[in-house]
N, C-alpha and C positions, 0 to 999 in steps of 0.2 A: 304717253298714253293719257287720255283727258278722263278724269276721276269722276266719279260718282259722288255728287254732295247728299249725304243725308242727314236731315236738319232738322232736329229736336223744336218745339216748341216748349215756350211758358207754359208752364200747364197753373192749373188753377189751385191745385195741391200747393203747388210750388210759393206760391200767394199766401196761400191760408197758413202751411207753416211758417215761412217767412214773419209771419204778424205774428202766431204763437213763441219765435224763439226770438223776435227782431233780430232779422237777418236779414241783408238782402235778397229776394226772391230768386235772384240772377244765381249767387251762390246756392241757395237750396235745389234750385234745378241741376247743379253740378250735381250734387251730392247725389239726387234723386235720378236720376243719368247715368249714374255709376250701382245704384242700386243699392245705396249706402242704407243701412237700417237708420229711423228716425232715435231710437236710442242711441246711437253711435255718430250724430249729428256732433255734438260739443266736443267728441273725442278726436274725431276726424278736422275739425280747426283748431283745437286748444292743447290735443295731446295729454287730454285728462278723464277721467270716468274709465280705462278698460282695463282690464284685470286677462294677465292670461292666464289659460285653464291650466288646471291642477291634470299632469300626466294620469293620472288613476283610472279613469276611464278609457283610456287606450286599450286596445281588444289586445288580449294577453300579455299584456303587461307586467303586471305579476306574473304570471306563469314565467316569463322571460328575464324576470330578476331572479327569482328563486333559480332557476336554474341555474345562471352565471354565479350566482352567490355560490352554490354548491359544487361546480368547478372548479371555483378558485380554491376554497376549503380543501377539495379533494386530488388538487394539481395535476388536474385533467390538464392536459394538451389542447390548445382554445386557439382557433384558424379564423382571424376575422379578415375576412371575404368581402371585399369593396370595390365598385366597378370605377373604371379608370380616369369618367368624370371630374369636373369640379363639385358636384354632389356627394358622388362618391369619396372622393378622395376628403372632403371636410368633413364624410362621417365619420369616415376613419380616427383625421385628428380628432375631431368630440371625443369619440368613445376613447381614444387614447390618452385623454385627460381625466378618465376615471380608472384606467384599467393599468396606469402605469404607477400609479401609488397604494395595488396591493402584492399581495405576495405571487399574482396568476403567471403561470408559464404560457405565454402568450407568443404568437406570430402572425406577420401580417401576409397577405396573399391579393396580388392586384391580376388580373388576364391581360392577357396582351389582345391587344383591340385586334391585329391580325390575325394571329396566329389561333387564336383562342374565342376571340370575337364575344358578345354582352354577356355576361350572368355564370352563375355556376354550369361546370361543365365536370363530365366524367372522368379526362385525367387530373383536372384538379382535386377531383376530389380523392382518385387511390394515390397521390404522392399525401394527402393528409392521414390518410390510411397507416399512408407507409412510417408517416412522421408520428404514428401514435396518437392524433388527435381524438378527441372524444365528442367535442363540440365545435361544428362552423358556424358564426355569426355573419350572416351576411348584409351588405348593407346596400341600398340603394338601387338592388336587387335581387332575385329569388322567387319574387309573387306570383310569376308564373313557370317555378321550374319543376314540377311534380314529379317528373320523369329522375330528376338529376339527384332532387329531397328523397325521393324514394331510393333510389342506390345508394345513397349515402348513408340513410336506416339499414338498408342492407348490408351494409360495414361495418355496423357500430357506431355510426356517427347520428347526434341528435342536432339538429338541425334548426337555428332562430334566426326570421327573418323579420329584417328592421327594414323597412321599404313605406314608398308613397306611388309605388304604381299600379295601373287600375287590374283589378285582377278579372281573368276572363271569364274563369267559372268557380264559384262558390267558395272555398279556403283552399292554402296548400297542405300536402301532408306533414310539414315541420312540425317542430316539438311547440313551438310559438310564433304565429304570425302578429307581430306588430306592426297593422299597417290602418293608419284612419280610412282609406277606402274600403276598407271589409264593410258589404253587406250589412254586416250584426253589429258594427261599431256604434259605440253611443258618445262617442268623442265631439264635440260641439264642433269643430272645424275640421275637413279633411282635404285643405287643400296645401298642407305643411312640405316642404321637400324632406328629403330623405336625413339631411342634416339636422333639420329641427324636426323629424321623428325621436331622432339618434340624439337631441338635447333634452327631449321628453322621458327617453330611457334613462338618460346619465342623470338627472333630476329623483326619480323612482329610486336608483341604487346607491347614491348618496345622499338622497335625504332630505337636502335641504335646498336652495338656490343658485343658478350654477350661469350666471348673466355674463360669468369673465368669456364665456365661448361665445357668444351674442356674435363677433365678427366673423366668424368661422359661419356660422349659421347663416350669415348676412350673404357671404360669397354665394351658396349653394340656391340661396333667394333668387338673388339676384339672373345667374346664369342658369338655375336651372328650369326660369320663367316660369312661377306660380305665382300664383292673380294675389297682387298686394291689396288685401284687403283682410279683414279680421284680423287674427291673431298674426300673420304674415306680416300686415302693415305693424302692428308694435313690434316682433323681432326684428324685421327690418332697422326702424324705424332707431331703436335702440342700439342694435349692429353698427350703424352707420355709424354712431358716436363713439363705440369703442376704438373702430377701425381707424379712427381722425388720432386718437390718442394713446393706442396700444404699443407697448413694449414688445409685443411676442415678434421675436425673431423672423419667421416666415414673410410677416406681414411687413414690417420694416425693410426688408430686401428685396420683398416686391416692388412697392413702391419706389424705392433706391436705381433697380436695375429698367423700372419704366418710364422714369425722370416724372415722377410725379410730387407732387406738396402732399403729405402724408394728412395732412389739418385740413385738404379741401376734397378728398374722396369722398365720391356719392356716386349714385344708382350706375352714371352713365360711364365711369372710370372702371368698376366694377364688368359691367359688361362687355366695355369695347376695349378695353387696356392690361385689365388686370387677370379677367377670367380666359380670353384667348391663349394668354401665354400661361396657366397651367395647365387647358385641355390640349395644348401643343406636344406636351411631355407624352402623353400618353396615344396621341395620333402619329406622331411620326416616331416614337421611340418606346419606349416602355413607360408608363407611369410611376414610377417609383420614383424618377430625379422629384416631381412634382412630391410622392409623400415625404421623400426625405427632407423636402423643404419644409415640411409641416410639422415633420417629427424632430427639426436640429432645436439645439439647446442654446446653442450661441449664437452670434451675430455674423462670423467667419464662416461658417458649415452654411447658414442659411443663406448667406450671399453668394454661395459658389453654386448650390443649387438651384439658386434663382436665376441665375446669368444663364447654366445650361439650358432653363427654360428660356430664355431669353435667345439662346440660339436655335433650342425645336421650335421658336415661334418663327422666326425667318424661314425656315428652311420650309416651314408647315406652308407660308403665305409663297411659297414660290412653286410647290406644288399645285397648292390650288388655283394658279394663275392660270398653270400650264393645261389643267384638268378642266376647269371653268370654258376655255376659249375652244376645246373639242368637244364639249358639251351642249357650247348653245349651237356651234355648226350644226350636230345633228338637228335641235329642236327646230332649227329654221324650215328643216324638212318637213315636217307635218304638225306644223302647230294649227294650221285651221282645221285639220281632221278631227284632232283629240283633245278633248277636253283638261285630259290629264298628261304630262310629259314625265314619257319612261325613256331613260337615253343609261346608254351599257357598251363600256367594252373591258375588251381584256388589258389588266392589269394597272389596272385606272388603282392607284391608294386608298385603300379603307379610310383611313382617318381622318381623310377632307371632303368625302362624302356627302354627309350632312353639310357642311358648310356650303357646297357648292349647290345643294339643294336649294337651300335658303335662298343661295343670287338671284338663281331658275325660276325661284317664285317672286322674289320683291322683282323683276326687269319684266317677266310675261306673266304674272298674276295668275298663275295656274297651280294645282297641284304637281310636286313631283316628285319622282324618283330617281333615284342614282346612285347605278349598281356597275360594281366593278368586279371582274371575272377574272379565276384564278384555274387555268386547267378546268374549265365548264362547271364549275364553284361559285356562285356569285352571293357577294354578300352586296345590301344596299342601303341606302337609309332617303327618308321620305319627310317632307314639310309639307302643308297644305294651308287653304285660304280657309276663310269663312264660310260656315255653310256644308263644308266637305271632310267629317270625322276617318280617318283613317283606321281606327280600331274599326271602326262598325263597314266600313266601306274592304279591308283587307278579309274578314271574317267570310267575305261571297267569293275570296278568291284562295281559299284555302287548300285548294288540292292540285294550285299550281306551285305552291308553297313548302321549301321545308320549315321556315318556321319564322314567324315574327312579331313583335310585342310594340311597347310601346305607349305612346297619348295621343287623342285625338289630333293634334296639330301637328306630332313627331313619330314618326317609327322607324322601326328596322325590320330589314326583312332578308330571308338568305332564301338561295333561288338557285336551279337550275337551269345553265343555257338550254337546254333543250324546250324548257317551260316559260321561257321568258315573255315569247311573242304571243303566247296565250293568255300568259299573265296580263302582256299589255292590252290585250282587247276587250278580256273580260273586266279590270278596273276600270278600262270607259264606255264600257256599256254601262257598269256600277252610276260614274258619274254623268253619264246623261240622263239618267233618271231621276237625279238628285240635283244636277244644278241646271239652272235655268241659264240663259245667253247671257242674260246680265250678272250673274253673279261671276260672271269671268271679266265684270271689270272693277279693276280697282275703287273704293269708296275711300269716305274723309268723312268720317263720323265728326259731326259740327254739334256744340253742345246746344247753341245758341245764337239768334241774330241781334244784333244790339247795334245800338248807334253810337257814336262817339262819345256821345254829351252820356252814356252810364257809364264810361271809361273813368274810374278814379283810384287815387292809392288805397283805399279801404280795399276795391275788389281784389286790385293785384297780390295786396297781402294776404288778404284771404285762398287766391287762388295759390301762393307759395308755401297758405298754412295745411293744404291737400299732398304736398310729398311726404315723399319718393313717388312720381312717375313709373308708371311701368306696365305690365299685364293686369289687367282688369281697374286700373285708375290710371286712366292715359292722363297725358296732359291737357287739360283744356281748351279747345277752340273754339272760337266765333267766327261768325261772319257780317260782314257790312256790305250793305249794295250803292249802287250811285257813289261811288268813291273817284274825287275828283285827285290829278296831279297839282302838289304845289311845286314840287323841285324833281324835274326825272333824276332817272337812276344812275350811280355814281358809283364806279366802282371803289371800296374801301381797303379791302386786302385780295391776294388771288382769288380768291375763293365768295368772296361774299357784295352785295350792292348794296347801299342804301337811296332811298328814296321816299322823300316827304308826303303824303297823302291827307285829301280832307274831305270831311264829312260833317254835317250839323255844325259849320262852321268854324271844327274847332280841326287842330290838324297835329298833326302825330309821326314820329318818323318811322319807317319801316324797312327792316333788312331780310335779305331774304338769298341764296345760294345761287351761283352761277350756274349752276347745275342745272339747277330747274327751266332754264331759259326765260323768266319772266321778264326778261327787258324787251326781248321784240311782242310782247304783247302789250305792254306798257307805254312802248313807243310808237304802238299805230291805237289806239285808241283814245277818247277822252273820260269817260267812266268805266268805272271798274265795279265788280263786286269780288271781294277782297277774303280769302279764308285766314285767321291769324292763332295764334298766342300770344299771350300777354305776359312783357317780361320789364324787369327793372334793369334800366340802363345806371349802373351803379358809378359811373365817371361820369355822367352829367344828371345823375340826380334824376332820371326823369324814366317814365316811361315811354316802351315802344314795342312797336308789333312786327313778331315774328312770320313773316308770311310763310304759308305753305302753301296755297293755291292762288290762282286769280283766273276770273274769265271775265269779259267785256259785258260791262252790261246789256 
């Protein structure tokens, strides 16, 4: 499908600070592209000036220590409540690196993604009844369970919720909501995941500095895609370092069971290697094998653990092979009608869901859904493009709905067959009101056009001193036009071509995926205009460009 280039200029900003911090202009346009504050210029290359905030302003915060503190004192019975995620499951281990060195009568409690499906629900909460609890800590969700907080009060149970999701309407009834999207929050950043809420809490109830969970934090970053920027880009940022150099158990067996170099993980191991295989635990099986790996003390316990993930990760990627190839048959069926692609049947696995949403949208650039039905039960989960909010876009269709939550770009939703084909009409009547013909086609957000001759190690450096890559600090592209061949395309390994290219006489080598088919465009024309990133070729010392697009000039 032929992309949408849209292409940032120089702006004059861009100039003016450039000469206030001698920078290159090229860099400040990155920065300013990204929406970087001008105070957070020197942090965001040098990795100096930011300071993270002080948890105290978190919206009941106190309230949520003092209680736990008063718990533990009173050896209340303490049910902490974590959804089956890799968010979830790292708040778990956080708060379990405060809560396992007092005296608290403590249990942990994960949902079965099938059986029980996202967030607090009502027999979980009378087996905590029954277990004598007094307090559920829930983490990673609860912000929108009012229904479930309120029976649980009705029990006897007070109820604190450690969460980073957006809430629908005003607080919940819990004894404490700690969540930086509240409304009334006066917390300087709210876009923390659930694990670095839950580092903010463990910080408050001990006191002091607590940087040894930074990796733990780093995973939930990572996979649970909040925009690295602010306070995010430093725990990231920090995370990343401990993960290269950490003892803790968990972490060493991951990496061991994914054949990874423990000293070169970063954003992209994290997301494609390491976070698959512990959402795997809890998609095709229960999540627990995944906290037990978080919770072992040794090197033995935590390898055995990890391997089992290492087998729900198979078993996860062969379902979704199976589910993915009956999915897009349906979508072929009316994808020029709909805007939006609802595809359903019976007994399709909860736990690959989402994932094969995801395909639905990176292959036909659409919103989707995909819901798999149990006995006229359907549970589904949803990703979306640009442009197309799911929270505000599900709220018009509410009363084909039992119930769904979620982020603009992800949700879930549970549905009756009966409601289904309603549900799918009224969603694209939603989005044809909302998106226009072109916003249904893929773009390449391009930072900058530049010529060769601005191409030097000062940029590259600088462009390598803007990671971790990821949500809301992409990696940087350019583009170059009139791009001549000095050496066509060769293939290098299965998967990837190189091929020599020149511009302002100066010439550059460039590799780019078999995938993409850029050789039969390469080989019937004589200029190009070129879409790249700019990377160090670190075996011959030199720079070279990563192509993601090309069209003939």
């Amino acid at each position: 499908m032929r992309k949408k280039w849209n292409i940032r200029e120089l702006s004059v900003r861009a100039k003016q600070l450039g000469n206030k911090y001698n920078l290159d202009p090229v860099v400040v346009q990155l920065l300013i592209n990204r929406e970087i504050d001008e105070s957070e210029f020197l942090y965001f290359l040098n990795g100096t000036g930011y300071r993270a905030h002080s948890p105290d302003t978190l919206p009941d915060i106190g309230k949520a220590s003092e209680r736990i503190t008063a718990a533990i004192k009173r050896k209340e019975k303490i049910v902490l409540f974590g959804d089956y995620d890799v968010d979830g499951l790292t708040s778990l281990a956080v708060f379990y690196d405060y809560i396992k060195d007092t005296a608290a009568d403590f249990s942990f409690y994960v949902p079965h993604r099938i059986k029980e499906g996202f967030g607090l629900n009502r027999n979980a909460l009378k087996m905590a009844k029954e277990g004598g609890a007094g307090l559920i800590i829930s983490f990673d969700c609860g912000t929108n369970s009012y229904e479930e907080i309120e029976y649980a009060s009705s029990l006897g149970i007070d109820t604190i919720v450690v969460d980073h999701h957006q809430p629908k309407t005003g607080r919940t009834p819990s004894y404490a909501f700690v969540n930086p999207k509240r409304k009334d929050s006066k917390y300087p950043f709210e876009y923390l995941s659930s694990a670095g809420v839950t580092f903010k809490l463990v910080q408050a109830l001990k006191g002091r500095d607590c940087s040894h969970l930074l990796d733990l934090v780093a995973l939930s970053i990572v996979c649970d895609v909040v925009p690295l920027r602010g306070e995010n880009r430093y725990l990231l940022k920090e995370g990343i370092k401990l993960l290269r150099t950490t003892q803790r158990p968990s972490i060493n067996a991951l990496c061991s069971i994914s054949g990874l170099k423990q000293d070169n993980v970063d954003v992209f191991h994290i997301g494609y290697i390491l976070g698959p295989r512990i959402n795997a635990s809890g998609r095709v099986n229960t999540a627990y094998d995944a906290l037990n790996m978080f919770l072992s003390k040794d090197s033995s316990s935590a390898l055995k653990y990890a391997k089992m993930l290492d087998e729900h990760n198979r078993l996860r990627r062969g379902i979704e092979s199976s589910v993915l190839k009956e999915a897009q048959d349906y979508v072929s069926a009316d994808i020029e009608d709909n805007p939006v692609l609802v595809v359903y049947n019976e007994g399709w696995h909860h736990g690959i869901l989402g994932i094969v949403a995801s395909r639905l949208v990176d292959k036909y650039y659409r919103p989707a859904f995909v819901i798999g039905f149990n006995n006229g039960i359907g549970k589904g989960s949803a990703r979306s493009i640009e442009g197309f909010n799911l929270m505000n876009a599900l709220g018009h269709c509410e009363n084909y709905l039992s119930g769904y939550g979620g982020h603009k770009k992800a949700a879930g939703i549970e549905i009756l067959y009966k409601d289904v084909e309603g549900f799918r009409r009224i969603i694209n009547e939603v989005a044809r009101n909302v998106l226009k013909p072109t916003d249904l086609l893929p773009g390449i957000d391009i930072d900058l056009e530049i010529m060769f001759s601005q191409i030097n190690e000062s940029l590259v450096s600088n462009i390598y001193s803007l990671k971790p890559f990821g949500e809301g600090n992409p990696q940087p592209l350019f583009i170059t036009r009139n791009v001549s061949i000095k050496q066509p395309p060769r293939k290098v390994t299965n998967g990837m071509y190189s091929i020599w290219v020149e511009n302002s006489e100066l010439t550059y080598e460039g590799v780019f995926f078999s995938r993409n088919n850029f050789s039969d465009i390469f080989n019937n024309g004589k200029s190009f205009d070129i879409v790249y990133s700019l990377e160090k070729n670190t075996y011959h010392n030199s720079i070279r460009l990563n192509i993601k697009d090309v069209h003939l000039s």
